[in-house]
Each structure stands twice: as structure tokens, then as C-alpha cells.
N, C-alpha and C positions, 0 to 999 in steps of 0.2 A: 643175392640176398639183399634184403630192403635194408638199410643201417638204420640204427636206431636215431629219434633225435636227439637222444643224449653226445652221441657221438659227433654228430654232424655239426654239432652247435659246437663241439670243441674244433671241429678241424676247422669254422668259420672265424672262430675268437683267432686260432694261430693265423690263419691268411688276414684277418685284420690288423693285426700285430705287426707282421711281416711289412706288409702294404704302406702303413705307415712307417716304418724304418726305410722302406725303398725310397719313401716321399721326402725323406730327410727330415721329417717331423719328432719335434719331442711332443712328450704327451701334454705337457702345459700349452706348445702351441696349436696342437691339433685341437686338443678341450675347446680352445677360444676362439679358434673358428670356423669349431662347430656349435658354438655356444651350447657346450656339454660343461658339467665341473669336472674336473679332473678325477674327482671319486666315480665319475659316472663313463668317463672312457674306461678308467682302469677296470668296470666291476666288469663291463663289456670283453675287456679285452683277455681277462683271466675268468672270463667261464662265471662268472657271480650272477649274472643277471641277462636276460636273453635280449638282443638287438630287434628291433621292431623295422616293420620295414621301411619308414620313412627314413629314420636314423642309419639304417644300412644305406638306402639310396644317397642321404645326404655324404657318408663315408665316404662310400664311393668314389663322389664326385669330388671331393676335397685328394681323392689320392688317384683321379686322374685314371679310374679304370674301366675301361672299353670290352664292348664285347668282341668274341665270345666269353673270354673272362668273366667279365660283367655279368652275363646271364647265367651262368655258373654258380656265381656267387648269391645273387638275387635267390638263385631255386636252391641253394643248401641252406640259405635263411629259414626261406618257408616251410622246407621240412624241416629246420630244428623247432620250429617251434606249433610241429603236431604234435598231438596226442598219444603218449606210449602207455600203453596199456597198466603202468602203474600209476596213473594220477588216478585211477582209479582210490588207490588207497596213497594218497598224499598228505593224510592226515600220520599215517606210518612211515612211508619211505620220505624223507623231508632231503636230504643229500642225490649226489649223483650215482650213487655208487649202485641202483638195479640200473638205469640207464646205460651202464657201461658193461655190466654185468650178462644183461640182455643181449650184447653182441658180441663179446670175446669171443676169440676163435680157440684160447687155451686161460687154463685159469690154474693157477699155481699157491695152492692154500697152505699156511702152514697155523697149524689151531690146539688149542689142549681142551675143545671140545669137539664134539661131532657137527661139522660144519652144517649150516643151514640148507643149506642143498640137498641133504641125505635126515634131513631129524624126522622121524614119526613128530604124529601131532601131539601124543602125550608128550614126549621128550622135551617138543620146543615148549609148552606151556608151562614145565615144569623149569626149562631155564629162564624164560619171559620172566615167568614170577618172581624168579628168585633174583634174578638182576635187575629188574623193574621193582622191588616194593612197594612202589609210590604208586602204583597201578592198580584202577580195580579189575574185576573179574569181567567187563565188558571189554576194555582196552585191553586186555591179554588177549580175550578169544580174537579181539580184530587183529592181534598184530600175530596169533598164529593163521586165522585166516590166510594175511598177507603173505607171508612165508610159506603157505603151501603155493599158492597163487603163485609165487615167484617159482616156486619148484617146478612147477609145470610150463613155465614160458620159456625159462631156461633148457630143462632135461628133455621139454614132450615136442623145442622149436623143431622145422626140418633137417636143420644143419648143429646140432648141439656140439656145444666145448667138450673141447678136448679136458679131463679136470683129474688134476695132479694134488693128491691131498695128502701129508705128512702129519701124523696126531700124534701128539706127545701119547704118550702110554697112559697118562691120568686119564685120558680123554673116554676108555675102554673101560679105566677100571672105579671111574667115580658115579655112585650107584644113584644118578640123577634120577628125579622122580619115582625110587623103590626100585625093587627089584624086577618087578614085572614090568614095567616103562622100559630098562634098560637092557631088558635081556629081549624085547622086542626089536630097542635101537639094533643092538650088534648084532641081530638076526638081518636087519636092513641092510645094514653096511655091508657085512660079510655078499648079502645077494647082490649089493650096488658096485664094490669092488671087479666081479666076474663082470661089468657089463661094456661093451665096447668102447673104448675111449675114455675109458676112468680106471686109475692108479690110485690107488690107497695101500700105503708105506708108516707107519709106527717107529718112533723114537723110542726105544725102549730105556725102560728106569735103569739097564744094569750102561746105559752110555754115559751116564752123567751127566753133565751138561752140553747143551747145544745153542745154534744159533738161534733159536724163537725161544731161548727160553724166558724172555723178558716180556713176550708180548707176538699177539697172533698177528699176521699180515697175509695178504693176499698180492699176486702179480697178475694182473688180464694186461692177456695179448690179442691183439686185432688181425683178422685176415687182412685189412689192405696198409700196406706201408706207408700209409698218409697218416697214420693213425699211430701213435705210438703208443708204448705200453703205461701203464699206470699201475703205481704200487700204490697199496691203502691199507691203514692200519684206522682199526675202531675202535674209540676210547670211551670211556663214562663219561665225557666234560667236552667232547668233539671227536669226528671221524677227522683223516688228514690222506691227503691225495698229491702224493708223490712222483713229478713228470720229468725233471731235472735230469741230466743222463747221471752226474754222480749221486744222486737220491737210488734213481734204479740200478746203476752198478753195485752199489752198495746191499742193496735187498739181495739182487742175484746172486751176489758173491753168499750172501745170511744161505738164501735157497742151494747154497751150493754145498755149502760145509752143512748142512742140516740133512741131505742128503747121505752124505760121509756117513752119520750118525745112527739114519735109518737102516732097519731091517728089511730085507729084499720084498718085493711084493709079494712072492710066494711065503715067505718067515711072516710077514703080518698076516696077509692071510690065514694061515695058520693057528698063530694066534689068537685072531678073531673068533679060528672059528673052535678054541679053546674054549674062551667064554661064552660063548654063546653057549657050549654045551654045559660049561658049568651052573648057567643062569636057568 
């Protein structure tokens, strides 16, 4: 499977990073002679801003590295900084987060809405709206647009995630977009849960409280081990991409005891498909 360049430009940023720690370099001496400012190695070196390839060659040569290495590296530049099928709408997606998205091997959602990967288009437009106000009726449809678009790169690629979804109970029973929008949604859901390699699990209200119940997050995990996993939580004021091992032990542990709390897949199930027939 082709990796995305979202991904490749991260596993580039860590061997740059690396590379220079092996060089004995701090990052004020390496800035100075590469005549970079030191805000311009760091955005480099943490994913902020993509390396071009003179700036890579220069790297390089300041840290001493030979092929085959060398050419290795050279060619995961060039492909990080192809074209992934979502600069298409990069007036929408502005963070990393379809880029990584696009290549998980598993995706671990925990949400008190119906995640974006599974919304009808009423659904999402009727959430767009309502969390977007500041939007008109053009930029809604682009950014359901764009969310279907993502739903088919993701769900329709050759090799699709593995995808582990936990929804608070509100998520089922708050009657977004009327009742016809919603009783569409858990018609979706309920058929998307039976389909290979996707798990949909329900907190139910009689648990109490749980581990997301402050706030929704997500964990992608990669097929190849160079690649480590990324927790990310999405806010009104910034999204935030958590790589740290104690950041992602900390979500797993949240993913762990939220689990605890959950109803078996067959119990959700079930009660999806409750409502569904209620709606």
C-alpha cells in the first residue's frame, strides 16, 4: 500500500530530528549553519511545515548522511510533498488529521456524536450548521461535500481501517436535524456496524460517567512500525495531535476504562436497532 504523504513527511520530520541528535547538534547550532532561524528548523522538524528539497539536501549534508540512507531519504521527501487527494478541498481540511486518517491501519474513536465516517449527508449538514453559525449555506455544502469525499477514500480504499467506535448514548438519542435526518442516521449506523472491520459499542446513560466524557478523541494506528500511533482531539479554538508515549498511554488507558463502561457490540447493536425502529 502507497503511504500517504501526510505520513511520510512525519516519519521524514522524526529521521531529521534524530539525525541531528546523532550529529551532536543543538538546534541553534544546526539553524546557523544551515542559515535556517531556528523557528524554521523547529517547524521542519515537528511536522509545521514541509522541507523542500534543497533544504533537505542541504540537511543532509550538514549531518553527514550517505547513501543508501541518503537516497532513502531524498525519496520519502519527494513523496511527502505529493499531492493527497484532499488538497483538493484545502480550503476544508487545513490540519493533518485526513492525511493520517487516509492511512490508518485501525482507528479508535471515542464521540457523543455519530462520527464523520458513518453521517448521512443530511446529518452532517445539520451538524456543520449548527457548530459552524458563522457559515453560509455555500461553505456548509463544501464542507459536507468534503466529508463524504473523505468517507469514500477512507471506507471505499483497497485495504480500509480497522474502525472501533464507542458513542456516548446521547449520540443515538439527540434528534439532530429532526427526526427524519436521524432515524435515517441509525438506519446507517446500525447497517455500518454489521460490516467487516468495524465495531460500534454505546456508553450507555444508566453507566454514568466515563472516560470521554469531557471530550471526543480519536487513536490511528499504522500498519508499519516506523510509524507510530497519534491521538487527536478536535476543539472550537484548535485541533491537538498527541505523539508523546505518555500523551498516548494516557488516551489508551481513557480507550481502556471507556470500554469498561461500554455495552457489548451485540447490546449496542441492539439498541440501535431499538431506535431505529422507534424513529
Amino acid at each position: 500500500m502507497d503511504r500517504s504523504p501526510t505520513v511520510r513527511g512525519r516519519r521524514l520530520m522524526r529521521e531529521l530530528k534524530r539525525l541531528r541528535d546523532e550529529a551532536g547538534l543543538s538546534p541553534d547550532e544546526a539553524a546557523r549553519r544551515l542559515d535556517f532561524s531556528v523557528s524554521k528548523l523547529y517547524r521542519i522538524e515537528n511536522g509545521k511545515s514541509r522541507v523542500d528539497a534543497d533544504d533537505l539536501e542541504d540537511m543532509l549534508d550538514l549531518y553527514d548522511v550517505r547513501s543508501p540512507q541518503r537516497d532513502a531519504l531524498v525519496a520519502l521527501g519527494r513523496d511527502s510533498r505529493r499531492r493527497g487527494w484532499w488538497t483538493t478541498y484545502k480550503d476544508v481540511f487545513t490540519g493533518s488529521y485526513v492525511g493520517l486518517e487516509s492511512d490508518a491501519a485501525t482507528i479508535q474513536i471515542a464521540s457523543h456524536i455519530i462520527p464523520g465516517l458513518f453521517q448521512t449527508v443530511d446529518y452532517a449538514q445539520a451538524v456543520i450548521s449548527a457548530t459552524a453559525p458563522w457559515m453560509d449555506a455555500d461553505e456548509v455544502e463544501r464542507r459536507v461535500e468534503a466529508r463524504t469525499a473523505r468517507q469514500q477514500a477512507v471506507l471505499g480504499r483497497g485495504s480500509p481501517p480497522e474502525i472501533h467506535a464507542v458513542l456516548d448514548e446521547a449520540a443515538l438519542r439527540r434528534a439532530i436535524g429532526g427526526p427524519a435526518v436521524i432515524a435515517e442516521q441509525l438506519d446507517l449506523l446500525a447497517k455500518a456496524s454489521t460490516q467487516a472491520g468495524v465495531t460500534v459499542q454505546v456508553a450507555p446513560f444508566a453507566a454514568g460517567t466515563h472516560a470521554a466524557l469531557e471530550g471526543d478523541f480519536v487513536i490511528l494506528s499504522f500498519p508499519d512500525p516506523q510509524d507510530p500511533p497519534v491521538a487527536y482531539a478536535e476543539g472550537l479554538f484548535g485541533d491537538l495531535y498527541l505523539e508523546s508515549k505518555e500523551e498516548l498511554d494516557r488516551y489508551q488507558l481513557a480507550w481502556t476504562y471507556l470500554l469498561g463502561k461500554a455495552l457489548s457490540p451485540a447490546e449496542s447493536a441492539a439498541l440501535i436497532g431499538e431506535l431505529v425502529k422507534e424513529n
